[in-house]
BAZASE-441253 format. One record per residue (C-alpha): x, y, z; residue in three letters. Coordinates in nm, 4 decimals. Layout:
N
        X        Y        Z resn
        X        Y        Z  ALA
...
This chain:
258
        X        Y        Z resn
   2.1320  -1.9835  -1.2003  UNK
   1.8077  -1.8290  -1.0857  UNK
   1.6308  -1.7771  -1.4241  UNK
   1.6326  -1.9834  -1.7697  UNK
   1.7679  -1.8637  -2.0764  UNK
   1.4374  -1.8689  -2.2472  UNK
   1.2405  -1.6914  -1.9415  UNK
   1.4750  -1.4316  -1.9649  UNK
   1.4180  -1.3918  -2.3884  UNK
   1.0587  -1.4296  -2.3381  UNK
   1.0633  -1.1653  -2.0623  UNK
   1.1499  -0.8921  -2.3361  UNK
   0.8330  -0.8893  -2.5800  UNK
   0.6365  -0.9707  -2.2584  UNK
   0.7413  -0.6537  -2.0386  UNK
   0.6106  -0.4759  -2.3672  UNK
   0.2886  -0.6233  -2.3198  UNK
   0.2244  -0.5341  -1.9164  UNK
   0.3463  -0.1926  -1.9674  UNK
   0.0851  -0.1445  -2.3271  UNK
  -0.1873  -0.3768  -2.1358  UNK
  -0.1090  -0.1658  -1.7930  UNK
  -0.2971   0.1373  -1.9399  UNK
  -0.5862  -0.0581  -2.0132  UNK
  -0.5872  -0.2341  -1.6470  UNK
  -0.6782   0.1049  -1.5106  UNK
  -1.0034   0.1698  -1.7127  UNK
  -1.0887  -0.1977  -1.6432  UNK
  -0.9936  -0.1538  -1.2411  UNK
  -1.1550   0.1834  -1.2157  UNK
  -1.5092  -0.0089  -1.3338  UNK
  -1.4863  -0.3014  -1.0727  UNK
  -1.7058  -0.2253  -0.7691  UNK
  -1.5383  -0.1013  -0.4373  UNK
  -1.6401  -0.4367  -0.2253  UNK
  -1.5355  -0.6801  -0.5279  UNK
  -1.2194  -0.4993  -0.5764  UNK
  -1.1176  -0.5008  -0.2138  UNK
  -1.2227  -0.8943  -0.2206  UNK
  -0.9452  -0.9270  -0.5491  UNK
  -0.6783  -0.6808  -0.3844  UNK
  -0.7009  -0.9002  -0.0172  UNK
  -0.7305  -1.2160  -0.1747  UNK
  -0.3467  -1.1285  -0.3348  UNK
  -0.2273  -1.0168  -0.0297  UNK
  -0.2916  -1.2931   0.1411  UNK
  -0.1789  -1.4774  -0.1343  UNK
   0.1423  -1.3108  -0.0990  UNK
   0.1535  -1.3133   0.3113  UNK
   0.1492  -1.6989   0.2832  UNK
   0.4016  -1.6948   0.0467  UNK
   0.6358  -1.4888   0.2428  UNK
   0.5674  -1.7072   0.5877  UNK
   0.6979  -2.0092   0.4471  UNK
   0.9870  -1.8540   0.3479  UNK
   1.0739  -1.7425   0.6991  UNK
   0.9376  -2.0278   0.8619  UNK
   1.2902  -2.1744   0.9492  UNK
   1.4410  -1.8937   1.0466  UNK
   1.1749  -1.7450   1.3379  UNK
   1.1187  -1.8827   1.6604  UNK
   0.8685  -1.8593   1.9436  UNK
   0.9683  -1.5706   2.1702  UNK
   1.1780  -1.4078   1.9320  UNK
   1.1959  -1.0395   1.9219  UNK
   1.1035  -0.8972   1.5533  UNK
   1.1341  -0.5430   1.3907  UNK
   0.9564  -0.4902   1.0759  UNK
   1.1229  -0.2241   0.9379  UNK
   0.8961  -0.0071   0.6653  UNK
   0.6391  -0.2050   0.8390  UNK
   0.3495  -0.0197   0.6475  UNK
  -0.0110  -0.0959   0.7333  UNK
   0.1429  -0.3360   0.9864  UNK
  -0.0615  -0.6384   0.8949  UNK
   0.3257  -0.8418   0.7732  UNK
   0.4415  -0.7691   1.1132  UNK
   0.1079  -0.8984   1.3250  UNK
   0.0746  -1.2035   1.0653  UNK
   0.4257  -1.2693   1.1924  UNK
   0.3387  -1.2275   1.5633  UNK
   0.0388  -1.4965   1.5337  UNK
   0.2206  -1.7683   1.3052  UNK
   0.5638  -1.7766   1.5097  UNK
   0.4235  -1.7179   1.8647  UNK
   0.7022  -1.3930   1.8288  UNK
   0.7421  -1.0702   1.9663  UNK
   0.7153  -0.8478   1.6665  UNK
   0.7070  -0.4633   1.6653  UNK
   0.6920  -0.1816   1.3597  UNK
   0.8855   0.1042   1.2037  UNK
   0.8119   0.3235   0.9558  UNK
   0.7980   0.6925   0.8188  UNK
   0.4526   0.7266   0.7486  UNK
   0.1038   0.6651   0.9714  UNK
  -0.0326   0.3392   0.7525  UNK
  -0.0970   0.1703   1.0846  UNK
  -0.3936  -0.1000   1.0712  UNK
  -0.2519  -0.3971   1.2578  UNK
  -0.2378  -0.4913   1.6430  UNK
   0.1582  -0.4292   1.7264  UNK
   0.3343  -0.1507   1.8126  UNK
   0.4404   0.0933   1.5851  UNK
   0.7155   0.3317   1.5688  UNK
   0.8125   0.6176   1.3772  UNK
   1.1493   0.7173   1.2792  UNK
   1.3657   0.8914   0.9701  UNK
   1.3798   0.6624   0.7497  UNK
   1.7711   0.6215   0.8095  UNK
   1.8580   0.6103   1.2253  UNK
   1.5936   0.3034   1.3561  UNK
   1.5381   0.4234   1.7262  UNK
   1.6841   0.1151   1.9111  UNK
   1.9765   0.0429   2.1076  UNK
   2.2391  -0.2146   1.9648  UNK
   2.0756  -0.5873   1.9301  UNK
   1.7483  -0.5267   2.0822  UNK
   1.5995  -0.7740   1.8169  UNK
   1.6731  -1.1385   1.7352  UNK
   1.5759  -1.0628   1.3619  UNK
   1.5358  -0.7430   1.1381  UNK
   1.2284  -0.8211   0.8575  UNK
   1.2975  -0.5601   0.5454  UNK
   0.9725  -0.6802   0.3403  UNK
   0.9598  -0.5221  -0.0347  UNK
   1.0864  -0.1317   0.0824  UNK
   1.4694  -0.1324   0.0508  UNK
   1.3787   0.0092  -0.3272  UNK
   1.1865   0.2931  -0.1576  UNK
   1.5107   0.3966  -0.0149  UNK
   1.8152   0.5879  -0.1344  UNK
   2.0433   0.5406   0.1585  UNK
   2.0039   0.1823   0.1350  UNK
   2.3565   0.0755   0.2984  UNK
   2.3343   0.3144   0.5544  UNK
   1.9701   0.1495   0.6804  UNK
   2.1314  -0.2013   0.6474  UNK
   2.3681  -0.0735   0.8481  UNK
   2.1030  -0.0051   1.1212  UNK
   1.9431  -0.3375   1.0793  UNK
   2.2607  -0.5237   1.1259  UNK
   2.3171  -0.3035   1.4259  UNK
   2.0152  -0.3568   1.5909  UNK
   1.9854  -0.7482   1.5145  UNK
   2.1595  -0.9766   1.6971  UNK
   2.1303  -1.2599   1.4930  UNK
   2.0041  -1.1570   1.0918  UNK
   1.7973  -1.0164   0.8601  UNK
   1.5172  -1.1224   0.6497  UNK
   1.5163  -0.9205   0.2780  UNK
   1.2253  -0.9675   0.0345  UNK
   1.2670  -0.7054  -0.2996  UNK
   1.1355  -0.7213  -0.6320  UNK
   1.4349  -0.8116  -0.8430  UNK
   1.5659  -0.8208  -1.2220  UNK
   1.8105  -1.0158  -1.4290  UNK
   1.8014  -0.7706  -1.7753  UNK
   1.7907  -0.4169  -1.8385  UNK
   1.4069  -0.4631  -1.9759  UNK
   1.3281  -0.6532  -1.6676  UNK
   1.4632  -0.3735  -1.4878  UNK
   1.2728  -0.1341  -1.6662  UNK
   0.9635  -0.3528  -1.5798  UNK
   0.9883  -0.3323  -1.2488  UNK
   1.0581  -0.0012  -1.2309  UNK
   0.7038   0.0702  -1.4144  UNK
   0.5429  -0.1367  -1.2311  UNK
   0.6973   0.0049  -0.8598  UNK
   0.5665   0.3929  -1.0113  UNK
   0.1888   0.2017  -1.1278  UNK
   0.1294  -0.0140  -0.8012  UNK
   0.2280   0.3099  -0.5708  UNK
   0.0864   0.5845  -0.7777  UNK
  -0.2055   0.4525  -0.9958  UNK
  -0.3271   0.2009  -0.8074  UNK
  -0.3193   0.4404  -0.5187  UNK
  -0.5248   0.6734  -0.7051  UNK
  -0.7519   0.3788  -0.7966  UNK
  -0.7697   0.3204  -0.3798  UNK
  -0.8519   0.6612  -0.3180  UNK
  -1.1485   0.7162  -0.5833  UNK
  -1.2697   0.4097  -0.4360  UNK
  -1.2531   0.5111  -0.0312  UNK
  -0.9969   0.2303   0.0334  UNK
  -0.6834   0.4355   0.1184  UNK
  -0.5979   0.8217   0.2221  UNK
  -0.3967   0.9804   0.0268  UNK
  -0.0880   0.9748   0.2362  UNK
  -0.0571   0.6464   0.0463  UNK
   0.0828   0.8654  -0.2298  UNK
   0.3361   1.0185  -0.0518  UNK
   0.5747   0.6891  -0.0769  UNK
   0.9201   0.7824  -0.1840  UNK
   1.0199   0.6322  -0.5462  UNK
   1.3702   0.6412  -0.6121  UNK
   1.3387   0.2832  -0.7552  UNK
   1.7173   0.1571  -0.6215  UNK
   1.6151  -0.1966  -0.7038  UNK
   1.9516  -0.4837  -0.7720  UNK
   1.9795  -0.7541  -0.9513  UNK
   2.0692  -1.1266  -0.6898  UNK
   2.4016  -1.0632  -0.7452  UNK
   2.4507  -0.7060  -0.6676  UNK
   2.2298  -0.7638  -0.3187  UNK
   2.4820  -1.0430  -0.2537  UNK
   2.7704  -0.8151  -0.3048  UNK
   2.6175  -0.5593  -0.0923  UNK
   2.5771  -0.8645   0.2180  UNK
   2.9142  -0.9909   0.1839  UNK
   3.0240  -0.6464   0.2154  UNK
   2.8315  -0.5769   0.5081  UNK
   2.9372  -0.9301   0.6357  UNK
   2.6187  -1.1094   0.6500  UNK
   2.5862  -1.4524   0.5814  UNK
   2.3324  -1.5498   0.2770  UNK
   2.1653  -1.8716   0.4684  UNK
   1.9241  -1.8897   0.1637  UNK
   1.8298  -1.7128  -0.1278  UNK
   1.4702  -1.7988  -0.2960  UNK
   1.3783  -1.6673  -0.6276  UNK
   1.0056  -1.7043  -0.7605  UNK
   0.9319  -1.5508  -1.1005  UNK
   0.5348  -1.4762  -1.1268  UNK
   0.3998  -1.6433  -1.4573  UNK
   0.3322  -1.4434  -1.7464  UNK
   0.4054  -1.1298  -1.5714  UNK
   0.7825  -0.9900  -1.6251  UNK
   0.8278  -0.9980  -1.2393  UNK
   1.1071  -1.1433  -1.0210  UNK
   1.0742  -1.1399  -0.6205  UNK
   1.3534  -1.2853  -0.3770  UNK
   1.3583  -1.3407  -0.0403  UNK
   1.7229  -1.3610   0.1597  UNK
   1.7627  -1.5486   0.4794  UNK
   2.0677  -1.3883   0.6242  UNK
   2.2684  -1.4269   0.9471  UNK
   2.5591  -1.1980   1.0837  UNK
   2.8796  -1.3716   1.0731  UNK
   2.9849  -1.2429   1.4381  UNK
   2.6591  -1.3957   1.5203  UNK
   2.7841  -1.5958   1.8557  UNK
   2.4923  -1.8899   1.7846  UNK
   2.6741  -1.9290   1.4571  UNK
   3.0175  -1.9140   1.5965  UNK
   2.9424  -2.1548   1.8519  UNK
   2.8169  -2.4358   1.6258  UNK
   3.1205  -2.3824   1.4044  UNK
   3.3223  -2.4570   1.7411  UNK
   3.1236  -2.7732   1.7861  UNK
   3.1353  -2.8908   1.4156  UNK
   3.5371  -2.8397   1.4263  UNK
   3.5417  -3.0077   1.7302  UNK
   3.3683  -3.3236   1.6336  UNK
   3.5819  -3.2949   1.3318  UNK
   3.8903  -3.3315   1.5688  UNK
   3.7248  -3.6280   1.7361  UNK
   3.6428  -3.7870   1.4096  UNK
   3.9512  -3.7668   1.3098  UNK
């Protein structure tokens, strides 16, 4: 169970609250200086960067080859190359390059890479920007050779759902207007697609299995008062030959044990 009973009651009168209290955030936002408000906005993404480095810390080795797919301003991807020693490189549809690794552009859909040219596939928070979501899984799985990292905003009720959904259209679209009155962004940052195709933990895990991917873990973190799930899914292919190996060897000292 990823979620109490009672978070998931209190969750209803609370998503109320953000979306009422949202309206007021931008009045209050709007009259925070440029330099103080780029201070609060960095000092959550870092926040955030940490958060999703530990995660992954397991799972990515030194030397490994990385594509951060809907890599955005880049700065995942580079953060990435310095922890982990890795070889990390970007795709995306739009120019919001500001990191040092190489960026590509592509469709949205076909990733320009042949068949496992990357150890891991990173997916960080943009699957919901997508509407052909199995058909760019597809691509990752294609182009990985041994899984996929997945971090989404997630829901377990219809109001959390509608929560998320709210706050997907307020981060992209108001707060982007907040970024551009204030110098910090152009405003290609409003041109991110919002279909808001966001799952629940369960309907992500029926989508794996069906694309025969492995879940190695699953982490949920809810964020305090705010009616807001995230998850982040370790996952390795099951033809992966690492992983079919080490069955192999766990079989056969099962044999020997025995």
């Amino acid at each position: 169970m990823y979620i109490s009973l009672l978070r998931n009651f209190l969750y209803l009168p609370m998503s109320i609250i953000f979306v009422l209290f949202s309206f007021v955030l931008f009045f209050i936002l709007m009259a925070i200086p440029k330099r103080k408000y780029a201070e609060i906005h960095s000092s959550h993404q870092d926040a955030d960067l940490k958060q999703r480095l530990s995660d992954i810390k397991e799972f990515i080795s030194a030397g490994d080859k990385v594509l951060d797919v809907g890599c955005g301003n880049g700065q995942f991807g580079e953060a990435i190359a310095k922890r982990f020693n890795a070889d990390v490189r970007g795709v995306d549809v739009v120019d919001y390059a500001n990191a040092d690794i190489p960026i590509k552009f592509y469709d949205g859909v076909h990733l320009p890479f042949e068949d496992n040219s990357f150890d891991v596939i990173v997916m960080a928070m943009m699957l919901h920007h997508v509407e052909h979501q199995e058909e760019l899984l597809d691509e990752a799985i294609r182009c990985s050779r041994r899984g996929l990292v997945i971090y989404e905003d997630t829901y377990f009720s219809p109001w959390q759902r509608l929560a998320i959904v709210w706050n997907d259209f307020y981060s992209n679209r108001v707060i982007g207007l907040i970024k551009i009155a204030k110098g910090l962004e152009s405003k290609d940052v409003l041109k991110m697609p919002l279909p808001f195709t966001f799952r629940c933990v369960n309907g992500w895990n029926r989508l794996f299995d069906e694309k025969n991917l492995l879940g190695k873990n699953t982490i949920v973190r809810h964020l305090g008062a705010k009616p807001h799930s995230k998850v982040t899914f370790i996952l390795e292919k099951k033809d992966d030959p690492s992983l079919k190996a080490a069955k192999q060897n766990s079989g056969a000292l099962t044999a020997l044990e025995a």
